[in-house]
KESE-656976 format. One line per 3 residues: number of its first residue (from 1); for each residue x, y, z of N, C-alpha, C, CB. Coordinates in steps of 0.2 Angstrom, whole numbers, always signed. Glycine has a CB too. Layout:
% residues N
NUM> X,Y,Z,X,Y,Z,X,Y,Z,X,Y,Z  ...
***
This chain:
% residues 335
1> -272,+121,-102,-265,+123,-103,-260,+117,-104,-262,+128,-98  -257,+116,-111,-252,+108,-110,-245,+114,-109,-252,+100,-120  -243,+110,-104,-236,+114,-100,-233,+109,-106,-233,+113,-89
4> -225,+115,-106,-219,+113,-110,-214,+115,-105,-219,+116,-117  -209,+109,-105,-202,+111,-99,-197,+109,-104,-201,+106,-91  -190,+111,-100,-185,+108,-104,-179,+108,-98,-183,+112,-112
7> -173,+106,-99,-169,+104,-93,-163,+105,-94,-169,+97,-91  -161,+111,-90,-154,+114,-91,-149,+110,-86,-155,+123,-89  -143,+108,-87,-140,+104,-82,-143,+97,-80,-139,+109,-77
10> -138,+92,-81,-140,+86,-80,-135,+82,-76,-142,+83,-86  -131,+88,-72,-127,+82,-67,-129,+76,-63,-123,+85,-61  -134,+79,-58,-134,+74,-53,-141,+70,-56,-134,+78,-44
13> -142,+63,-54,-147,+60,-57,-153,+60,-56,-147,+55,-57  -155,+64,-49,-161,+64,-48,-166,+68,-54,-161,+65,-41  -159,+73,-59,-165,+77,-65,-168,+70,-69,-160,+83,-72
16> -166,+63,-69,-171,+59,-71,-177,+57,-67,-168,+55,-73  -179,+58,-62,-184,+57,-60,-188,+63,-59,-183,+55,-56  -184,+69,-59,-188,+77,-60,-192,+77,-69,-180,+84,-60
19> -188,+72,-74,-191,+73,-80,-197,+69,-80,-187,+72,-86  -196,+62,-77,-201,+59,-79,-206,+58,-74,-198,+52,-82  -208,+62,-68,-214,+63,-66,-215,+70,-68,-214,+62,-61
22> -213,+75,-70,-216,+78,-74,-219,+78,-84,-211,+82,-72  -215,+70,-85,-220,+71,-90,-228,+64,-89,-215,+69,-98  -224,+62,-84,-231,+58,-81,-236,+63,-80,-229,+54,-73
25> -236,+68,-78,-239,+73,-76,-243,+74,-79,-237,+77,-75  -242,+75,-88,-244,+78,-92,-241,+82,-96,-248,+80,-90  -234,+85,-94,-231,+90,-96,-227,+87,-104,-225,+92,-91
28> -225,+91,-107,-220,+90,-113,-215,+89,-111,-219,+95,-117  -209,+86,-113,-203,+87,-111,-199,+92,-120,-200,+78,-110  -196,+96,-119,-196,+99,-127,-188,+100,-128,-200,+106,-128
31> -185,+99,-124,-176,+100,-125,-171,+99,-118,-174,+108,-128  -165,+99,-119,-161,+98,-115,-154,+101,-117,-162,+92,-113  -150,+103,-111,-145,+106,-113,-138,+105,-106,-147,+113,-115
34> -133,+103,-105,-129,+103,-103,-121,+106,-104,-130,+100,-101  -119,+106,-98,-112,+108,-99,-106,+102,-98,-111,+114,-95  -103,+102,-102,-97,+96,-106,-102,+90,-106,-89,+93,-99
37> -100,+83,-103,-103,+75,-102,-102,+73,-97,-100,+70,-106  -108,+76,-95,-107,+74,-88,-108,+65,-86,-111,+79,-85  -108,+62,-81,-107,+54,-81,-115,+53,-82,-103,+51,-74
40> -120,+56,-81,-125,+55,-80,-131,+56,-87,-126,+59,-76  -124,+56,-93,-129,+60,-98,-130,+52,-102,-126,+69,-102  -127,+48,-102,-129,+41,-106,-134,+39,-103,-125,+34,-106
43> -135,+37,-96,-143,+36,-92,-147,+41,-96,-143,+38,-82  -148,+47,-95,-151,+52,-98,-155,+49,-105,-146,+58,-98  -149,+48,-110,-154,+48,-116,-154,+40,-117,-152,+54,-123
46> -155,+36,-112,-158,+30,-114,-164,+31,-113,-156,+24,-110  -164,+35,-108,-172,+38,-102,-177,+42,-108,-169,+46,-94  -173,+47,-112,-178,+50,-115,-173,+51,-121,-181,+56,-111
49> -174,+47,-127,-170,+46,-133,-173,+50,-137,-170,+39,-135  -179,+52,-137,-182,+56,-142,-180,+61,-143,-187,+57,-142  -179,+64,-138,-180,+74,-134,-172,+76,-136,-182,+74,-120
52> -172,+79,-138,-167,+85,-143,-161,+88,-138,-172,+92,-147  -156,+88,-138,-150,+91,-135,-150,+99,-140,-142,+85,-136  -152,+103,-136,-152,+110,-140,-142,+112,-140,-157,+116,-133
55> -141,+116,-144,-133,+118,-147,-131,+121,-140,-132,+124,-154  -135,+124,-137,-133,+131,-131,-138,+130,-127,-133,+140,-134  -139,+135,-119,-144,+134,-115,-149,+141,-119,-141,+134,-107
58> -145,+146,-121,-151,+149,-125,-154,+149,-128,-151,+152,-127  -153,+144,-133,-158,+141,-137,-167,+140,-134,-155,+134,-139  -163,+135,-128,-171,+136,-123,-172,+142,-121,-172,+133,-116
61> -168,+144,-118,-169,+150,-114,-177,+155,-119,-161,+154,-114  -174,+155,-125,-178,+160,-130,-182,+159,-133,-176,+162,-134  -183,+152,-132,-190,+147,-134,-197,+149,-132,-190,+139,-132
64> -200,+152,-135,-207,+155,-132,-211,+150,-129,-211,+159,-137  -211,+145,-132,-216,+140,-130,-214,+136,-125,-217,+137,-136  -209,+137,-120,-208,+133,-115,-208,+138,-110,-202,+129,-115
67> -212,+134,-103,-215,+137,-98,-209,+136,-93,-222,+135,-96  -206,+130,-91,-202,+127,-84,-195,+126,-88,-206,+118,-80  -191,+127,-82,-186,+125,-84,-182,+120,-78,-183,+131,-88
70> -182,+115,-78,-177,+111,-73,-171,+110,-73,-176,+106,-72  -168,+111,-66,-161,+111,-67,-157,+105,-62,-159,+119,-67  -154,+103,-63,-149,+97,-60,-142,+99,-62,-150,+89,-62
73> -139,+105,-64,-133,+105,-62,-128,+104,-55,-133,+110,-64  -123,+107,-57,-117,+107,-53,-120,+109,-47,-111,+111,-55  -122,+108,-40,-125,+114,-34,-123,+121,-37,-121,+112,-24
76> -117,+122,-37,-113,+127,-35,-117,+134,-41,-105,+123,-36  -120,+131,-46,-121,+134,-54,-129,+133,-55,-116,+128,-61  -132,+130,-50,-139,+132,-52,-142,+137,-50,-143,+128,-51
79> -141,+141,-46,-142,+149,-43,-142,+153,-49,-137,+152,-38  -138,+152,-55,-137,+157,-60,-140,+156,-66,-130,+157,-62  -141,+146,-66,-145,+148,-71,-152,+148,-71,-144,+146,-76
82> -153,+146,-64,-163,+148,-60,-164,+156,-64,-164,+150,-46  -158,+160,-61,-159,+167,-62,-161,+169,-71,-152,+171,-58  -155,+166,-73,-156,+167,-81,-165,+165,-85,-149,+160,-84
85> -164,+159,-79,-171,+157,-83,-176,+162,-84,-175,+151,-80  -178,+164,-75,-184,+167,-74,-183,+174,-78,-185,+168,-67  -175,+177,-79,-177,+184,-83,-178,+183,-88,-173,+190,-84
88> -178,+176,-90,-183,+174,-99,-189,+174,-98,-181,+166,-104  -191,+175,-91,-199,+173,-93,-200,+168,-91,-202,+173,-100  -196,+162,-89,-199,+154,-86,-198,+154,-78,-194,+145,-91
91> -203,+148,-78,-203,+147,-71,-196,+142,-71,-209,+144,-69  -195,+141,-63,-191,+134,-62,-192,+129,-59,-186,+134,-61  -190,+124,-60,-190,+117,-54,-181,+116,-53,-194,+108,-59
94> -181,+118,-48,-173,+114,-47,-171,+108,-43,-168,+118,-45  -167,+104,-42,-164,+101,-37,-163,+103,-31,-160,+98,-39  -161,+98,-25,-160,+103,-21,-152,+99,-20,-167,+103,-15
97> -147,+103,-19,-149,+111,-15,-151,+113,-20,-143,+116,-12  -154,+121,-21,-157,+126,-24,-152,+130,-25,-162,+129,-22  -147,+132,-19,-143,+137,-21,-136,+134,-16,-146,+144,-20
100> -130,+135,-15,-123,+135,-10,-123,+141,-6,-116,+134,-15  -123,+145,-6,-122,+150,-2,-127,+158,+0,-116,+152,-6  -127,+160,+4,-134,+166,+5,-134,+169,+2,-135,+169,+9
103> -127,+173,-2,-125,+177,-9,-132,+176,-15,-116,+174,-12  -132,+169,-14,-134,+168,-21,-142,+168,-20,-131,+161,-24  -144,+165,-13,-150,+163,-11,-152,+170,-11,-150,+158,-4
106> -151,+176,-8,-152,+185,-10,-154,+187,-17,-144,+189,-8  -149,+184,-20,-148,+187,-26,-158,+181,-30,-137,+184,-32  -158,+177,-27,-164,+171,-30,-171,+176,-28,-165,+162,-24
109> -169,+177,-22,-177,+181,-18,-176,+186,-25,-176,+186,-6  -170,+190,-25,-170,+197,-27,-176,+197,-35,-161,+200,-29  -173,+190,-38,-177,+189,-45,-182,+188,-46,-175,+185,-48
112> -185,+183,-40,-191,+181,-40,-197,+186,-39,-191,+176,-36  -195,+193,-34,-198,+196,-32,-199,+200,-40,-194,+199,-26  -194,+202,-42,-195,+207,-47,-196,+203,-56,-187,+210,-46
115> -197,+198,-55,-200,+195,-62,-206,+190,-59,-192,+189,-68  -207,+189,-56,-217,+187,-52,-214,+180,-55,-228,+191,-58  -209,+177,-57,-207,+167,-59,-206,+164,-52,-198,+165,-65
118> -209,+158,-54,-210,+153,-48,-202,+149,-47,-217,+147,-49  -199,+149,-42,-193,+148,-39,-196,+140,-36,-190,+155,-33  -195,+134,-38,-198,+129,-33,-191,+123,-35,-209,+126,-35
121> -191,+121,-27,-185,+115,-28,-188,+109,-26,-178,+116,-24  -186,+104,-31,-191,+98,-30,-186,+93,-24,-193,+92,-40  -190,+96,-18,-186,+89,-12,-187,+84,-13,-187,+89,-5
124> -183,+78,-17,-188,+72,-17,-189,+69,-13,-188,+68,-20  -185,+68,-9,-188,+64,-1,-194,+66,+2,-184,+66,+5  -198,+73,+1,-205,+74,+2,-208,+72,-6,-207,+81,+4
127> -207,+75,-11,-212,+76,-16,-210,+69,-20,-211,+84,-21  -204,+63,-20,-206,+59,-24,-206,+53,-19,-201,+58,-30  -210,+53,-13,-211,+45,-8,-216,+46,-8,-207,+44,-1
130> -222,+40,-10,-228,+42,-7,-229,+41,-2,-233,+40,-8  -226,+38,+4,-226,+36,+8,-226,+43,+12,-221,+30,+9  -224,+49,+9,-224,+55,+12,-232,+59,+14,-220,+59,+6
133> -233,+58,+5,-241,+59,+5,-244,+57,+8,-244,+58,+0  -246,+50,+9,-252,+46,+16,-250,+49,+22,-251,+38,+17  -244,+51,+25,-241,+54,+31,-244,+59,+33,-236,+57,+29
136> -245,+64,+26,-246,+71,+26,-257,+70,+26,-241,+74,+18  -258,+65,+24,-267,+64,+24,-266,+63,+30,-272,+57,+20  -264,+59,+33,-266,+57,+42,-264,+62,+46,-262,+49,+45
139> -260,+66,+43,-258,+71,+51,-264,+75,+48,-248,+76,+52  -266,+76,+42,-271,+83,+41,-278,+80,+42,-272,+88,+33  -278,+73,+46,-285,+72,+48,-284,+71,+56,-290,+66,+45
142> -279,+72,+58,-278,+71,+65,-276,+68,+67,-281,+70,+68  -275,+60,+64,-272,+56,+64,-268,+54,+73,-268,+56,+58  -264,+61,+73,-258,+59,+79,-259,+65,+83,-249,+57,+76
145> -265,+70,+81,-265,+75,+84,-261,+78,+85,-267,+76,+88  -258,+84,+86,-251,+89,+86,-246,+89,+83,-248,+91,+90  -243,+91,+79,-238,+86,+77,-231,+91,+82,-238,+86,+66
148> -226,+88,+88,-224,+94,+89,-215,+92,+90,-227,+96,+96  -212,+84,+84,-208,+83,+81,-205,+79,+77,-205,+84,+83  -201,+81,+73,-197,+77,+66,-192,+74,+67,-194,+81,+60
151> -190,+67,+67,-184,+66,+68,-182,+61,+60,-183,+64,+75  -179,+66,+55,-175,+63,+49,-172,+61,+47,-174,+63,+47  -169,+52,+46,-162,+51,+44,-163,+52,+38,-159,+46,+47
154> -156,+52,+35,-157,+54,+29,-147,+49,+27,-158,+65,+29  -148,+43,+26,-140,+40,+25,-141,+38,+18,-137,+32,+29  -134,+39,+15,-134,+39,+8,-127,+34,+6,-133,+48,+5
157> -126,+29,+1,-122,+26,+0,-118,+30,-5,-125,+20,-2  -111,+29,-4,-105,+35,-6,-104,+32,-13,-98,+35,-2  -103,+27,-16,-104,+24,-22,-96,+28,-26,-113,+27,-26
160> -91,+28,-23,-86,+33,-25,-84,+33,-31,-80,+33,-22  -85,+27,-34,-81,+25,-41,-85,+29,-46,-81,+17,-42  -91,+28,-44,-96,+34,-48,-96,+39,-48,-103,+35,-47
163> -94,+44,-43,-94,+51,-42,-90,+56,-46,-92,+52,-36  -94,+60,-49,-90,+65,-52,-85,+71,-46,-96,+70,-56  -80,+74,-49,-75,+78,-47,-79,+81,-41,-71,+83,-54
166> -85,+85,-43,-88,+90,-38,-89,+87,-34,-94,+94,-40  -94,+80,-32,-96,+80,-28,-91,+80,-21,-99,+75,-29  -82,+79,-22,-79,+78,-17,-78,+85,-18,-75,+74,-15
169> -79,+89,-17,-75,+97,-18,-81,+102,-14,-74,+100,-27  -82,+104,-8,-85,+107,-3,-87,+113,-6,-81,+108,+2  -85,+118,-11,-87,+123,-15,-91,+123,-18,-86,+124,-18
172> -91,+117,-23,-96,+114,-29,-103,+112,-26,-91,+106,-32  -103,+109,-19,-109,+104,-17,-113,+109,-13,-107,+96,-12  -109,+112,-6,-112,+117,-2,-113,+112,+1,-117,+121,-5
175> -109,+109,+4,-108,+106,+13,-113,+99,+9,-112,+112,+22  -113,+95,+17,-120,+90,+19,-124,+95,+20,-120,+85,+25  -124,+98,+26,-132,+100,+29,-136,+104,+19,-131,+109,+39
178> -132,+110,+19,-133,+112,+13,-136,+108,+7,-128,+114,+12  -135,+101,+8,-135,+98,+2,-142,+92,+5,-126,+94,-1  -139,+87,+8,-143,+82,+10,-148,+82,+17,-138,+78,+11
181> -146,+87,+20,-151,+89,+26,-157,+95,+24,-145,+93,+32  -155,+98,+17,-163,+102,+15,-169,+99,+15,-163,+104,+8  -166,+93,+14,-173,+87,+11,-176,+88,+20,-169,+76,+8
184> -173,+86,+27,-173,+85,+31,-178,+91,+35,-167,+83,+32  -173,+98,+34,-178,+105,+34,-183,+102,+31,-175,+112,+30  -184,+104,+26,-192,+105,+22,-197,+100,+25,-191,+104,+14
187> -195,+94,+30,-200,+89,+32,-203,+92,+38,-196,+83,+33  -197,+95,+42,-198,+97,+48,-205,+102,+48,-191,+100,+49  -203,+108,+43,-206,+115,+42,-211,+113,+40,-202,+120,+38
190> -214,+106,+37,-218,+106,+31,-225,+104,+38,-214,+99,+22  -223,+97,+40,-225,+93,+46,-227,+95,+51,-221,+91,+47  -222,+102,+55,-223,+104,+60,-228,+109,+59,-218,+105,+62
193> -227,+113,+51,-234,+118,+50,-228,+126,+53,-245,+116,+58  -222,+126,+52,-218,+131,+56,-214,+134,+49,-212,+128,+63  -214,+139,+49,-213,+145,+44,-206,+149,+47,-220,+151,+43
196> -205,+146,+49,-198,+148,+52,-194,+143,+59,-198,+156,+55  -186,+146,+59,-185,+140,+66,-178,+142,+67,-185,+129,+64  -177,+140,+73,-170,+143,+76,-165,+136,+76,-170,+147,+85
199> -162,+135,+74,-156,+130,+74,-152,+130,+81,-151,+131,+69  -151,+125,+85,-150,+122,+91,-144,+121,+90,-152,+117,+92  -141,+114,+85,-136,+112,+85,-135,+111,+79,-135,+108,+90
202> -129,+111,+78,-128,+109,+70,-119,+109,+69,-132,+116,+65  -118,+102,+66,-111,+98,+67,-112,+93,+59,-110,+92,+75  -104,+95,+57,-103,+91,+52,-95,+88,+53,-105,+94,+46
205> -93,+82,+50,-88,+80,+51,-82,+76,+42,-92,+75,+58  -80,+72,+43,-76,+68,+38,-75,+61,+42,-68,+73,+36  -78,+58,+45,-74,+51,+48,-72,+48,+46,-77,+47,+50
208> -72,+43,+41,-73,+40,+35,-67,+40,+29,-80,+42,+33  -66,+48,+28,-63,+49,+20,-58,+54,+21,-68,+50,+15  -53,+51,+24,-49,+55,+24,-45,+58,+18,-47,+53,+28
211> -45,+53,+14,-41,+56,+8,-45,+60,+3,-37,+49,+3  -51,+62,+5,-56,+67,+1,-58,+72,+7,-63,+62,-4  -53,+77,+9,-54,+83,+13,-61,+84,+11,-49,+89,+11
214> -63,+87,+5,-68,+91,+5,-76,+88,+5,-66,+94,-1  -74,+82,+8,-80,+77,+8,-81,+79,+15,-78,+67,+5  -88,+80,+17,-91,+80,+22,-100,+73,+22,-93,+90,+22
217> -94,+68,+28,-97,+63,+26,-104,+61,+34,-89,+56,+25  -103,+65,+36,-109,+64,+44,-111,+72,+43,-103,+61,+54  -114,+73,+44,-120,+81,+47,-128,+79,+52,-124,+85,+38
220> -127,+82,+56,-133,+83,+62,-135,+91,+62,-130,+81,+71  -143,+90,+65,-144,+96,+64,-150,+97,+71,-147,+96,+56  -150,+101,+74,-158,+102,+79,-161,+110,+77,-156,+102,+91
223> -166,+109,+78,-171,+115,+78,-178,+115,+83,-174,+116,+69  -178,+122,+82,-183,+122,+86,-188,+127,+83,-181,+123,+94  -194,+128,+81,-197,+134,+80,-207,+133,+86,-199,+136,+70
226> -209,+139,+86,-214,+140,+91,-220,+134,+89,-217,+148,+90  -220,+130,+84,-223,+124,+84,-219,+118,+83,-228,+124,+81  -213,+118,+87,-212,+112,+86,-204,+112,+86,-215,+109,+80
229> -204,+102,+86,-192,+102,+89,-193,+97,+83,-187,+96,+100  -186,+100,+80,-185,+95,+73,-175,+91,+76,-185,+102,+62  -175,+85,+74,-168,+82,+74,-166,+78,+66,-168,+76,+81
232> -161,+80,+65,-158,+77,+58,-151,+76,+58,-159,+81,+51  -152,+68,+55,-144,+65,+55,-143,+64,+48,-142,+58,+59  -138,+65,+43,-137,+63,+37,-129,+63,+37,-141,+69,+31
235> -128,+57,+31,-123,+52,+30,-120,+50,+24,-125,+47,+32  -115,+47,+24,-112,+44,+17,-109,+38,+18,-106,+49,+14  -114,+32,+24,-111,+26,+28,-114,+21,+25,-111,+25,+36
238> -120,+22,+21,-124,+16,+19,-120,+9,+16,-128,+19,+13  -120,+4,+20,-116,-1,+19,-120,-6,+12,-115,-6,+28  -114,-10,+11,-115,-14,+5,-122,-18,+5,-109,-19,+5
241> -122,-20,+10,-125,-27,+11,-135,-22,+10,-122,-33,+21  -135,-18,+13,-143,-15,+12,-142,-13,+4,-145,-7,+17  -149,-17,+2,-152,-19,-5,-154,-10,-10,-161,-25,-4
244> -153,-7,-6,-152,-2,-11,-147,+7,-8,-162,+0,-13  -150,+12,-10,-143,+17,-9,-147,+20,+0,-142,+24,-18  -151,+21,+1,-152,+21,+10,-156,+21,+13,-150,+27,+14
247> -155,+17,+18,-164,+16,+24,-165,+23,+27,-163,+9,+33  -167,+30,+21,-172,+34,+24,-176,+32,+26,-174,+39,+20  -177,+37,+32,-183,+37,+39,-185,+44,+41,-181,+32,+47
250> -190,+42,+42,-194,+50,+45,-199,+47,+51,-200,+56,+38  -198,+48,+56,-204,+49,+62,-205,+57,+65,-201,+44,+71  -214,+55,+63,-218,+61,+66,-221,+60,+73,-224,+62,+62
253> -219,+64,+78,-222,+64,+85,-230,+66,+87,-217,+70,+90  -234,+64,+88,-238,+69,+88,-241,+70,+98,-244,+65,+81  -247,+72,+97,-248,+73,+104,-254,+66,+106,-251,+83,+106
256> -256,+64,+101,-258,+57,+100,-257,+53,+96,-262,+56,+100  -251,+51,+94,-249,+46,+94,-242,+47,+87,-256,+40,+94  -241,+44,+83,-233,+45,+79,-234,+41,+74,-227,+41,+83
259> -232,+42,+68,-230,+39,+62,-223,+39,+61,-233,+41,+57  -219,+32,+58,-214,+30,+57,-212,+29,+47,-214,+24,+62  -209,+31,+42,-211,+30,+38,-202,+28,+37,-216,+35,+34
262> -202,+22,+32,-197,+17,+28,-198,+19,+22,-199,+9,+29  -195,+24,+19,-196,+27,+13,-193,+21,+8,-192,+35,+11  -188,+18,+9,-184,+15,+3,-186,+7,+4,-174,+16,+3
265> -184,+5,+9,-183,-2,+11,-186,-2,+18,-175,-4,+11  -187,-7,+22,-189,-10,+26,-184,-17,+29,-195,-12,+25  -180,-14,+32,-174,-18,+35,-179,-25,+40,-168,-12,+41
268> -184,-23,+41,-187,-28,+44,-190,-34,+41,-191,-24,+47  -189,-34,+35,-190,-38,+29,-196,-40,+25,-187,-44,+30  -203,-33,+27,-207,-32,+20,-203,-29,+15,-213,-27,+19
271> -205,-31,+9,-201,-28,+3,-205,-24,+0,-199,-34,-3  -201,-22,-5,-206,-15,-9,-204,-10,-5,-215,-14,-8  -205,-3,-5,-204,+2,-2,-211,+5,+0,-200,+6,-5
274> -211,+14,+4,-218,+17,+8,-218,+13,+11,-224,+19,+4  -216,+9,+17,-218,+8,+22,-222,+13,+26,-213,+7,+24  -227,+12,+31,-230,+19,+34,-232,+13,+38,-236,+25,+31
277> -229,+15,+46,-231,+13,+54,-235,+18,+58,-224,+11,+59  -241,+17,+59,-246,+22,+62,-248,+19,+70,-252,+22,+56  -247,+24,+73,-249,+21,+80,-253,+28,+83,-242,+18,+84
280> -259,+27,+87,-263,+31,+90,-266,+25,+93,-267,+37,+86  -273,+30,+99,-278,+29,+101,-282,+22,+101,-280,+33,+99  -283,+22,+93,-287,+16,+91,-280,+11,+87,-296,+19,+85
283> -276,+13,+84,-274,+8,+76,-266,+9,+80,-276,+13,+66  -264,+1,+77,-256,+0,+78,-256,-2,+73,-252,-4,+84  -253,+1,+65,-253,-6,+59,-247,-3,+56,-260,-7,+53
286> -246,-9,+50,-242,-5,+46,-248,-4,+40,-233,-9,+44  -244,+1,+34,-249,+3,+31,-246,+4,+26,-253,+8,+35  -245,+2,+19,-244,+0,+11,-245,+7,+10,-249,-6,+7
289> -240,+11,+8,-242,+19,+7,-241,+18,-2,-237,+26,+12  -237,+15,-3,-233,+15,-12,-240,+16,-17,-228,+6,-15  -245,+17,-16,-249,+19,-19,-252,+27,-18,-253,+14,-19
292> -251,+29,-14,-252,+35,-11,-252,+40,-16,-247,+37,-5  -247,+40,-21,-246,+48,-28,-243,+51,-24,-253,+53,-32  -239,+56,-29,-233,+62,-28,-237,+65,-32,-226,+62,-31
295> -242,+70,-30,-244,+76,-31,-241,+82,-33,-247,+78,-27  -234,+84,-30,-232,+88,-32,-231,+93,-41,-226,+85,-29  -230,+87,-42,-229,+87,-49,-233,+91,-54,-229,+81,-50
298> -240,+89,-52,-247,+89,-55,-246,+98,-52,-254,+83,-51  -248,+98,-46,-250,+104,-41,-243,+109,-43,-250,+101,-31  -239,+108,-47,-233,+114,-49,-236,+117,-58,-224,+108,-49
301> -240,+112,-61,-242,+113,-67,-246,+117,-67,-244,+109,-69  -252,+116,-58,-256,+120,-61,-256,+126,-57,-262,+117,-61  -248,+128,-52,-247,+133,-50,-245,+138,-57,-242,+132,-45
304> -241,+136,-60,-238,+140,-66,-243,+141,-71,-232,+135,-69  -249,+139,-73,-253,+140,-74,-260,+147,-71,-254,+135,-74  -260,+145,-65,-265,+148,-62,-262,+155,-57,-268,+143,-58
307> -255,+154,-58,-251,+158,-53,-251,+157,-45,-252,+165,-54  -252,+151,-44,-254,+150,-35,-249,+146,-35,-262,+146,-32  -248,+146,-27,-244,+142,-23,-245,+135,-19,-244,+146,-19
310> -249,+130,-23,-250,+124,-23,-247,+118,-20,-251,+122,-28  -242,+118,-25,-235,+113,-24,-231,+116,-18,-230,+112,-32  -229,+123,-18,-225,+123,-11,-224,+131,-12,-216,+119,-10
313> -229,+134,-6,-226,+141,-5,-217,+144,-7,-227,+142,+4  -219,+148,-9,-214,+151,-12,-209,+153,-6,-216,+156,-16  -210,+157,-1,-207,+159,+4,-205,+151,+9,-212,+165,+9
316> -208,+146,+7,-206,+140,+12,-201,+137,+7,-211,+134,+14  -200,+136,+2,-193,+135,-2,-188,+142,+0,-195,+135,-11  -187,+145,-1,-181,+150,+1,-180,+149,+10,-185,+158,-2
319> -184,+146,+15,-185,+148,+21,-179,+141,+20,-193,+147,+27  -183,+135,+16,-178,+128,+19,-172,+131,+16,-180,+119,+15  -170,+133,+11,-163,+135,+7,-160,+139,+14,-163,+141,-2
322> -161,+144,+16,-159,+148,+22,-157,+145,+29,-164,+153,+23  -162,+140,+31,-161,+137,+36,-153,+130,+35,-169,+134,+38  -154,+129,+28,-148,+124,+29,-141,+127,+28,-149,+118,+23
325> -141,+134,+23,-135,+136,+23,-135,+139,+29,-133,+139,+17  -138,+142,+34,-136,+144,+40,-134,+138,+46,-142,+148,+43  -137,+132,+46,-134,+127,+49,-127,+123,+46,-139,+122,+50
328> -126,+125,+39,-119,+123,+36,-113,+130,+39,-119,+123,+26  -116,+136,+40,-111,+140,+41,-111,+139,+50,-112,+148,+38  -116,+137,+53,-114,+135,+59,-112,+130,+62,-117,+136,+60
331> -110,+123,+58,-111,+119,+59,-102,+119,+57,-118,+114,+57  -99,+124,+51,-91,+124,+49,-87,+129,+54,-90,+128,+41  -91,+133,+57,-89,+139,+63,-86,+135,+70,-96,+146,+66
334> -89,+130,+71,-88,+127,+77,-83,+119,+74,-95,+126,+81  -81,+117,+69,-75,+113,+69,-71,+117,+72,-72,+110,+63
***
């Protein structure tokens, strides 16, 4: 089967890295479509100059010959058109968040259930770090025996002068935890092997920015489910002086022994990124994961193909969207 995708909404940037490991993959890239100009769309077609700006999103929509459809819109607007897609018949890849609110996240289950299309949101803090994947080899050979917790920072450099209108507008984005702490869930749930989890604690704040109310610039999170305790801190403090946009980290606990992973940078001063610090029994090292591969990608081609659940159970994408908009409504009830 040669998969054919196309990419509805191109706000936020990471739909450039949703296009181009999906055509690493193998896939077609066959059209694109957005709404107004957004700041993101010159990067866009330096990236992919060939690939055709369709008049309207129906144009794809009606295009028999395209299977996926990605979306990077506005948070707030990709719930409607996931939904549009799948009653055309396609599957989807979205950004995460996947949806802002439980209204919509209801109405996602409601479509997927009733048109059999695959609903999958590409977390890239799992699916584009290899440093994720080698993680994920060593805890499934034992590596650290049990795995029984996650603790995920997740700091992001605010870059303000760049930011479009939405991002400061609480509506539009769907909080931090909603937004930047999904990535954090899905590590937790993915790692721990837990299909569900009760939220502990959950706080978000504004320190920082005061003249942008609707900016939620710090979020924490705890959970707990029957295999396992997860902790997540996510941010908008990433100072100048660190060489790129945040020193994400993930440590895995195990019951013999822990992995530490340096997704971006290594403040400690190896360069390169995938850092991976392994410690057990026999081995204390660090360990060059940047060769490890993002499977996801591949393994979504050949879900949509085969109709399986490869790249990510379908019920564990909708669990992480649930769990973060219930720690955003919990985390806004108690300011």
């Amino acid at each position: 089967m040669s998969l054919c995708f196309a990419a509805l909404g191109i706000d936020h940037r990471h739909i450039y890295g949703m296009v181009a490991n999906m055509i690493a993959a193998g896939a077609t890239f066959a059209g694109w479509w957005t709404e107004g100009q957004p700041n993101t769309t010159d990067g866009f077609v330096k990236r992919f100059p060939d690939v055709p700006k369709a008049n309207t999103a129906a144009r794809l929509l009606e295009d028999s010959a395209i299977d996926l459809i990605l979306i990077a819109a506005i948070p707030c607007d990709r719930a409607n058109l996931a939904i549009a897609a799948m009653r055309a018949g396609k599957d989807v890849m979205v950004d995460k968040p996947g949806c802002t609110d439980l209204d919509q996240l209801a109405r996602l289950r409601s479509c997927v259930d009733k048109t059999g299309r695959i609903w999958s949101v590409d977390f890239s803090e799992r699916f584009e770090v290899p440093a994720v994947t080698r993680a994920a080899e060593l805890v499934a050979d034992g590596a650290i025996g049990r795995v029984v917790q996650t603790v995920g920072l997740g700091p992001h450099r605010l870059n303000r002068a760049t930011r479009p209108h939405w991002f400061f507008d609480r509506a539009a984005y769907g909080g931090i935890l909603t937004d930047i702490a999904s990535h954090q869930i899905d590590q937790f749930l993915y790692f721990t092997g837990s299909t569900d989890a009760r939220i502990t604690l959950a706080s978000v704040a504004n320190y920082a920015n005061a003249d942008s109310p609707g900016l939620q610039d710090f979020g924490e999170v705890a959970l707990r489910s029957d295999q396992g305790h997860g902790y997540i801190r996510v941010d908008w403090y990433t100072p100048d002086a660190l060489p790129n946009w945040g020193d994400g980290r993930l440590m895995i606990l195990g019951t013999q022994g822990y992995i530490e992973l340096r997704k971006y940078v290594d403040v400690g001063g190896r360069g390169g990124t995938d850092h991976l610090v392994l410690v057990n029994g026999s081995r204390c090292e660090n360990i060059d994961a940047s060769g490890a591969g993002m499977p996801y990608f591949t393994r979504l081609m050949a879900d949509i193909r085969d109709r399986t659940e490869t790249a990510m159970p379908q019920a564990h994408a909708f669990k992480v969207m649930e769990l973060s908009l219930r720690a955003q409504a919990m985390a806004e009830a108690g300011q």
